[in-house]
N, C-alpha and C positions, 0 to 999 in steps of 0.2 A: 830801354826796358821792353817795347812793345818787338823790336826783335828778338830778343831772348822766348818771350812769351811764345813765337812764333815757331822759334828753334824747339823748346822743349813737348811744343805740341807735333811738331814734324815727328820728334824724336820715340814719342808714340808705339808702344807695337802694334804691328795692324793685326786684325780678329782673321785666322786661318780659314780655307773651304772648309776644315771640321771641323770647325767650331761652328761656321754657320749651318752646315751639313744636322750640329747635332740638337742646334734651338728649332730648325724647324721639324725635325722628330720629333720630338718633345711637346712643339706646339701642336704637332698632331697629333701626338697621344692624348694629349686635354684636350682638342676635341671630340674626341673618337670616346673619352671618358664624360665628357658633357653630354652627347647623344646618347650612351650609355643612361647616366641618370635619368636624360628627361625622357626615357623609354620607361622607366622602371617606374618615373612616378604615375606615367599615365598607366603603369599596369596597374597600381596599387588601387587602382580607382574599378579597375577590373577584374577582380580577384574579390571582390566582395561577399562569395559565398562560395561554398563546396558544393558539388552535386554527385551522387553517387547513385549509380544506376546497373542495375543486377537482372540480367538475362542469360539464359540458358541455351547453349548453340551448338550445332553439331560438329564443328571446326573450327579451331583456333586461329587464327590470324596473328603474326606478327605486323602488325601496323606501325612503322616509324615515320617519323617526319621526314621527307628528303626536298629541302626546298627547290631542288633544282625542277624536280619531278612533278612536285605538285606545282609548281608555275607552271608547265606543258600542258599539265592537265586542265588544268585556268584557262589558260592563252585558249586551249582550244576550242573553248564552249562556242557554241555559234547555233541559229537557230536550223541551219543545212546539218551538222556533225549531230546535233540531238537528232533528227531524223532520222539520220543511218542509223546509232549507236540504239534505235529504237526505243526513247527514254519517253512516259508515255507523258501523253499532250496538258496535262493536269500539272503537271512539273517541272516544266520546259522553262516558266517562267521563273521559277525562284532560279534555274539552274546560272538561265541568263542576270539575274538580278547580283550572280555571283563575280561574273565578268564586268559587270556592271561596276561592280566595287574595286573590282583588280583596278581598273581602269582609276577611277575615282583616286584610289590611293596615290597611284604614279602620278595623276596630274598635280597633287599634296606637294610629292617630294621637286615636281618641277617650277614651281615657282615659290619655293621658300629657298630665301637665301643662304640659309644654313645648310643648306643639302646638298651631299656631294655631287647631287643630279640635278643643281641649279640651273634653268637655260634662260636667260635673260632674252636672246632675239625671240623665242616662241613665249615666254611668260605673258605676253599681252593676251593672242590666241587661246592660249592655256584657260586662261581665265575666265575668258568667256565659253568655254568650255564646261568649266565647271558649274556655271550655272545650268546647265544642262544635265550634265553627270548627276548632280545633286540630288534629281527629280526621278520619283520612283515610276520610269515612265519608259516608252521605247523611244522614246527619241534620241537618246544617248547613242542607240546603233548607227545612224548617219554620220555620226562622227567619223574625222579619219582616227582611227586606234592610233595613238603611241607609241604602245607596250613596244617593247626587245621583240624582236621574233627569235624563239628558243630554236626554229629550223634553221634559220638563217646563219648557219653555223661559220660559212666560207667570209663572212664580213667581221673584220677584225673589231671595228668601232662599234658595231652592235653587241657583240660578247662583252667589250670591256664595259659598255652600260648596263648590261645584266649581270654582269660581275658583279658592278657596285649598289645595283638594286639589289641582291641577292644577301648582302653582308651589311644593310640597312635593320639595325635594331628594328625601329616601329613598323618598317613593312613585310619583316621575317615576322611579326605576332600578328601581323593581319594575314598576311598568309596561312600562317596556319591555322588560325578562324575558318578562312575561310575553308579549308583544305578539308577541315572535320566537317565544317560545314555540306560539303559534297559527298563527303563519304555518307553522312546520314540522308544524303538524297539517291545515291546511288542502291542502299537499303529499302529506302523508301520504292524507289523503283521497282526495286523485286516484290516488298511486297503487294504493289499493285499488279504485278503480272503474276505472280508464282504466290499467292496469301499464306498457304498451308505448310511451307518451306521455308518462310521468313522466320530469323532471329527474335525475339519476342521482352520486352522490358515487362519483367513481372513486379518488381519493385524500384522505386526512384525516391528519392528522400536528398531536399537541398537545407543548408542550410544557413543562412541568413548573416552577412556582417554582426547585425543587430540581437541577434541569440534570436531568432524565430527560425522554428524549422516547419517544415514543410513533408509531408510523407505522402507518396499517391501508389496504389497498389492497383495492378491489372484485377480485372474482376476474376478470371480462369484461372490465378493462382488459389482461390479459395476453393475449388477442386481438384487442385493438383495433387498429384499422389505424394509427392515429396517438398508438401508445403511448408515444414517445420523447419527442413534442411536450407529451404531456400529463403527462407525469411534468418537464419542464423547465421548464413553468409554474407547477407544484403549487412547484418548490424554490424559484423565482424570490419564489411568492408565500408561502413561510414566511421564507425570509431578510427582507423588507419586513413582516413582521406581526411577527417578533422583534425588528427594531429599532424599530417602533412600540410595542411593548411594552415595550419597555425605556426607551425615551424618557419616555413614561407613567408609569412608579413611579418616574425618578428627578424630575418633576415633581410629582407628589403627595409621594412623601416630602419633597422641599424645603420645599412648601409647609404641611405638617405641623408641619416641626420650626418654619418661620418664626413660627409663628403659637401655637407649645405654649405 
């Protein structure tokens, strides 16, 4: 009996390369679908209010996200490259505080196991790293930096690790935090050197998870010559960012609860 047993287990078909080929695609669409959500839920935590801000400017800008672009931009802050880029001395340090954060983020994704940029022999160093990165301090500069170098184009293993930092849910929405985040310094910059020339927020109105809103108006719009005009586009354009906003979280929470 216990030979037959034997025989019809032999007799078995065995599981083809595609079939194995097609369980671990699969297993990695559900993970690729789990990072997905647990991006989504820590957005929902950050999306808590609308802010809608109406200024008047001599030239339009198409500003799009390009993450590859604004990583170079990141990577390059350094306290010698503010220097040249003559960014003035008052601002150097939030600029740094930004690199600061790039930093901080990648050492996140290198020692959580979940991440495609898990490194197990450096996660010790790592660590003790981040106690350092943590701290809103310059010490963090002594560090040896991490990051991908985006120059370093001729090195095939550094691309593929910027590859897969670049296609990272929760580091692609820090990124581009941070990336507005420059851009409103980069403003700020002008108007420290050039005041009379700078972009100008004559109205701002956030408003609140909790239904509180919040309205702050530049003082100079109460003498503006087209202050009727400009206060009827500021309401035009929070009424369209609150029902984009609202549209938004009842999209993510559907898609939250569908998938819990």
């Amino acid at each position: 009996m216990a030979s037959k047993r034997r025989a019809r287990k032999n007799q078995q078909p065995k599981k083809s390369p595609r079939y194995d080929r097609a369980i671990k695609i699969e297993e990695g669409n559900f993970q690729r679908l789990d990072r997905w959500l647990e991006s989504l839920n820590v957005l929902v935590g950050e999306i808590a209010s609308v802010e809608v801000n109406t200024s008047l400017v001599d030239k339009i800008t198409t500003e799009k996200f390009i993450p590859w672009q604004v990583y170079q931009q990141l990577h390059a802050i350094s306290r010698l490259n503010l220097e040249k880029l003559n960014i003035h001395s008052s601002l150097r340090e939030h600029y740094l505080s930004l690199r600061r954060q790039l930093e901080l983020e990648y050492a996140f994704l290198l020692v959580n196991p979940t991440s495609e940029l898990y490194d197990e022999k450096i996660s010790k160093q790592v660590k003790q790293d981040l106690a350092i990165l943590t701290q809103p301090n310059n010490d963090w500069e002594n560090l040896l930096s991490r990051l991908p170098n985006p120059l370093d184009s001729d090195n095939p293993s550094v691309m593929l690790t910027l590859h897969k930092l670049l296609r990272d849910y929760p580091f692609l929405r820090t990124l581009r935090k941070l990336g507005e985040l420059k851009n409103v310094l980069d403003r700020r910059n002008q108007v420290v050197w050039q005041s009379e020339s700078a972009d100008m927020i004559y109205a701002q109105t956030r408003i609140q998870l909790g239904g509180q809103i919040s309205n702050c108006y530049d003082q100079k719009l109460l003498n503006h010559p087209h202050r009727k005009t400009i206060l009827e586009l500021h309401r035009e354009g929070v009424e369209a960012g609150e029902k984009h906003w609202q549209g938004l979280l009842e999209f993510i929470i559907t898609i939250v609860h569908k998938y819990k």
